[in-house]
N, C-alpha and C positions, 0 to 999 in steps of 0.2 A: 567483523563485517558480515562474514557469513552467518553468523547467529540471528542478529539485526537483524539484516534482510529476511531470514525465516520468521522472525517474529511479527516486524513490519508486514508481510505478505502474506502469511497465513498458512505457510509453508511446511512441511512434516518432514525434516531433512534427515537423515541419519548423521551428524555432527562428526560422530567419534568415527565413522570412516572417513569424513573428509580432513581428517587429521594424518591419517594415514603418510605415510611416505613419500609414497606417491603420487597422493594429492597437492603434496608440498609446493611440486617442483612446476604445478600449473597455477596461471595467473587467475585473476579474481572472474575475469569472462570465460573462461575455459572450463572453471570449475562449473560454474552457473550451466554454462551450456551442455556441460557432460550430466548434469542432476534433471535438467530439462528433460532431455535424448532417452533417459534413463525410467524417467515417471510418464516419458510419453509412449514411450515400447509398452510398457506394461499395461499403460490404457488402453492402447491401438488390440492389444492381443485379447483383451474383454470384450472387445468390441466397436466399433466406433460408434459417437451416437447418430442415429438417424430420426427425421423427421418428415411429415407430411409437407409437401409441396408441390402446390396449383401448377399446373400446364394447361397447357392449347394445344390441341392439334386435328387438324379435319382429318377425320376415316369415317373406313365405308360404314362402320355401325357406331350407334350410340354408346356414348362411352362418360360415365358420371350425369354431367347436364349440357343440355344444349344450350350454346350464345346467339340466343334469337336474335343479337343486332349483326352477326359476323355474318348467320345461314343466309340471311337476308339479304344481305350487301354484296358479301363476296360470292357465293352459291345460290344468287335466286335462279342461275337458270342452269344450274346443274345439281340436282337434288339425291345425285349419288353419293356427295359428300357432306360429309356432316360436321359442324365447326362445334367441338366436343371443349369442354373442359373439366379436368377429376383432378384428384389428389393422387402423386405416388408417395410411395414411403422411400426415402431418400438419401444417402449420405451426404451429399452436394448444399451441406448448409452453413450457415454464419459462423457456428464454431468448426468446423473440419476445414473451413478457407481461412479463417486464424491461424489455425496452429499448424497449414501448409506454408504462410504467407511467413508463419515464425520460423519454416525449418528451411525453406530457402532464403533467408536475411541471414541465417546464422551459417548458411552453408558458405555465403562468400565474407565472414566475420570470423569464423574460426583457423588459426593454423596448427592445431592439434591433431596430427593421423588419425587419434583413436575418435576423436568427433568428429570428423570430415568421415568417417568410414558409417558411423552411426544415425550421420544426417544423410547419407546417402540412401538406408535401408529403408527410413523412413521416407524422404521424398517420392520413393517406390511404393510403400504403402496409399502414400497420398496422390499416386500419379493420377487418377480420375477424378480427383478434388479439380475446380475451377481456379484456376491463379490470378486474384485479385493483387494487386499493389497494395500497402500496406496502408496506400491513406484513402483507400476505396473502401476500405471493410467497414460492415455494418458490425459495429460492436454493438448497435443498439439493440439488434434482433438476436440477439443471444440469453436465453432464460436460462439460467442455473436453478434445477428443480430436484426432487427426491429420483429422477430417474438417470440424471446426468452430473451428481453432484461430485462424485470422481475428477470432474474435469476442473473444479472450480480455484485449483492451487495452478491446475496449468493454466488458465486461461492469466489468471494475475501475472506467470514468470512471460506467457507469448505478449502481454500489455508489458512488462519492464523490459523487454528486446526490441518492440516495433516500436517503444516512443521516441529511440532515436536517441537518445543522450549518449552518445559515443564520438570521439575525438581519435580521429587517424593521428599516429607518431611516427615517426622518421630518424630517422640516426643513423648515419654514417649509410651502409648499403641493406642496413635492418629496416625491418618495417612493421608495424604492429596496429592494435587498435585498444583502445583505453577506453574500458565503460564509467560513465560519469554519476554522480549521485547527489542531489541536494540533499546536503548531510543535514542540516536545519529540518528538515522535513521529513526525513529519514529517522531523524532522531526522536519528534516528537512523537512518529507511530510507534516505533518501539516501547517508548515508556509508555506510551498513554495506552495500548496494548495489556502491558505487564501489570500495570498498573488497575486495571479491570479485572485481570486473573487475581494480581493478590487481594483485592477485595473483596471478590466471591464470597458467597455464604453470610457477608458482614450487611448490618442496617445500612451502607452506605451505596451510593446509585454513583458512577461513573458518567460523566457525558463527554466525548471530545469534539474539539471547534464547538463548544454549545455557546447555550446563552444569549449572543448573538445582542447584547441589549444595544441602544443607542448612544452616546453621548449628547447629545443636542437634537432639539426638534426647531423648527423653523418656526417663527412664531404668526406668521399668515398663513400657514398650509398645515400644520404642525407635524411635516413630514420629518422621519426620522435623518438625520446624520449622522456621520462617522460612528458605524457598527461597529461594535469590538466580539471578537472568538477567541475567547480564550481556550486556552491547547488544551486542560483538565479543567474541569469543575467535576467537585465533589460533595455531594446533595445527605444529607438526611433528612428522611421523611418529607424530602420536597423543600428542605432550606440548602442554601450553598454555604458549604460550612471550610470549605478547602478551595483556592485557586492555584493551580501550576501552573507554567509557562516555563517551555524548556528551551535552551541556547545553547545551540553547538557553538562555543562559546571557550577559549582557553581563560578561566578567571585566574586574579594575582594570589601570591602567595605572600607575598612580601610588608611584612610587618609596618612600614614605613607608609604605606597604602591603602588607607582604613575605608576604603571603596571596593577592596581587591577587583579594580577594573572591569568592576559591574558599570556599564554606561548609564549615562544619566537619564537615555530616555526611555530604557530596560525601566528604571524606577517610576518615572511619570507613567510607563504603560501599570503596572501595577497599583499606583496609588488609583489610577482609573477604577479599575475593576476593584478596589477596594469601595471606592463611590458609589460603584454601579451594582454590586452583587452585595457589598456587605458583608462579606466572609470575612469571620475572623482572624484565620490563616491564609496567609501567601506564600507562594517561593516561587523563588528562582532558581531551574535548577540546572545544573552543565554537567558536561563529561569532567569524572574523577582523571586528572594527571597526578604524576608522579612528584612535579614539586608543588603539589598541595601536600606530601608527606602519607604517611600512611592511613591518616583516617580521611573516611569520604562520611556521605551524607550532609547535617548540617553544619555550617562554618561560622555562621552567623545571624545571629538575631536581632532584630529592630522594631521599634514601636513607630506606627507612621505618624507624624503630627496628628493632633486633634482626634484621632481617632484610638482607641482599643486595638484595632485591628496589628496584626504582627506579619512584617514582609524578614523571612527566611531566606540565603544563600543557602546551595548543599549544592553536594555534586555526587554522582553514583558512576562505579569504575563499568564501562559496557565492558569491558576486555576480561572482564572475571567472570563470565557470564551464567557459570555455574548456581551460584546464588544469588543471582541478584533477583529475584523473585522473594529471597527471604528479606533481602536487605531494603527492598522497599517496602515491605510492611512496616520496617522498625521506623522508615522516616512516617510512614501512614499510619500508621497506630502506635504511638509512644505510649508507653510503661505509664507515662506522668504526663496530664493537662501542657499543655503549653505556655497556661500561666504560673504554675507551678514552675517549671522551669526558667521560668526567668528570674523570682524571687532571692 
């Protein structure tokens, strides 16, 4: 999960010490919150970032430019004050109220000593930061640029803490908090992530959610209907020659099952995008389990009616996480055509 999530997120974790021992013995929120605490110390000690930000204020001298409608209005009959307004250079901005707003949500979230201790050092860093609520924040005024790009892993981990997907638990006179995950969604960034890295350097172009074509246009307006986004499309030279679609998803193993529990409207979305892109390969792909047996990748191949085109089961194990960077090349570039393998 921890892997995923670094890959999904954009994330530069040190892996093999969260392995560590004592990592062990902390749940999946406490880990996250201690790698936060961790990348946020060492930003805050570079420096925080600061930015230019307009004020007002009347004094006795000119200060930037004068607000001819204020001097007017408010000071026409006292000309010793002057209604000024300039830029300061400022810490007090859209990301340093993020990632205060993230370290106090986490401060009454966590019940780890060693994170309660380290969200504290920080809240202290941040005590002149403004404390906005968490659904007051302008995440839209936040540029990630060549001068601030440090912050761009933290800003992603303070958006997966303040969106809230978290479930209070209770047990007997325990008490706890469970962070939640749309694994469907979780899953598609991951591969369709890895999926861009193993293809690097090859003639083939990556897009996720692309495409975006219509199914139906209305025939009075010939406005489009029901869009489809498929999770991968993969292009050469500007053709789509690959469609994936991934499904967090347990598929069958069971020989008696010649569907292995791919549902049927998994198949209708795919014949779609076979209509609609033209790609000669399809798949569906899921997480590798244990009673699919020890090979993962492809399980199954099919020709769709009336078409050429070939719709593929496979599944890739996430929990091996070491190679699976190699293992999706060999589903992304086989040794042998695809037609060849069927033969």
């Amino acid at each position: 999960m921890i892997h995923m999530l670094a890959v999904a997120l954009n994330l530069k974790l040190d892996l093999g010490s969260i392995t560590d021992l004592a990592w062990q013995r902390e749940t999946l929120l406490e880990i996250l919150i201690r790698v936060f605490c961790d990348k946020l110390t060492e930003a805050v000690r570079k420096g925080m970032p600061r930015r230019y930000v307009e004020q007002e204020d009347d004094l006795s001298a000119l200060r930037g430019r004068l607000d001819v409608a204020r001097q007017f209005t408010r000071h026409a009959v006292n000309p010793s004050r002057l209604a000024c307004q300039f830029d300061v250079l400022s810490e007090d901005t859209s990301l340093n109220r993020i990632m205060k707003a993230a370290v106090l949500h986490l401060s009454r979230m966590s019940r780890s000593s060693g994170n309660q201790q380290r969200l504290r050092e920080l809240a202290f860093v941040y005590a002149d930061i403004a404390d906005i609520s968490p659904s007051a924040l302008r995440w839209g005024d936040v540029v990630i640029d060549r001068t601030n790009r440090r912050w761009r892993e933290l800003l992603s981990m303070a958006c997966l803490f303040l969106e809230g997907r978290y479930q209070t638990t209770t047990g007997g006179a325990g008490e706890g908090t469970a962070l939640l995950f749309e694994m469907n969604t979780l899953f598609e960034e991951y591969v369709g992530r890895l999926i861009s890295r193993a293809l690097a350097g090859t003639d083939l172009t990556v897009s996720l959610q692309g495409g975006r074509l219509f199914c139906l246009f209305a025939d009075s307006t010939e406005r489009g209907l029901f869009q489809t986004k498929p999770d991968i499309l993969i292009r050469r030279a500007g053709t789509v020659t690959h469609v994936i679609d991934t499904k967090w998803k347990r598929i069958s193993s069971r020989i008696d099952d010649p569907k292995q529990g791919v549902t049927q409207s998994d198949v209708y979305q795919m014949m779609a995008y076979a209509q609609l892109y033209s790609a000669p390969r399809l798949t569906l792909l899921y997480p590798h389990h244990p009673g699919l047996g020890a090979t993962e990748l492809v399980h199954a191949r099919h020709r769709i009616t009336g078409h050429e085109t070939i719709l593929e089961t496979a599944s890739i194990d996430v929990a091996n996480g070491g190679s699976v960077l190699d293992r999706l090349q060999s589903l992304l570039l086989p040794d042998e055509p695809v037609s060849e393998l069927l033969m």
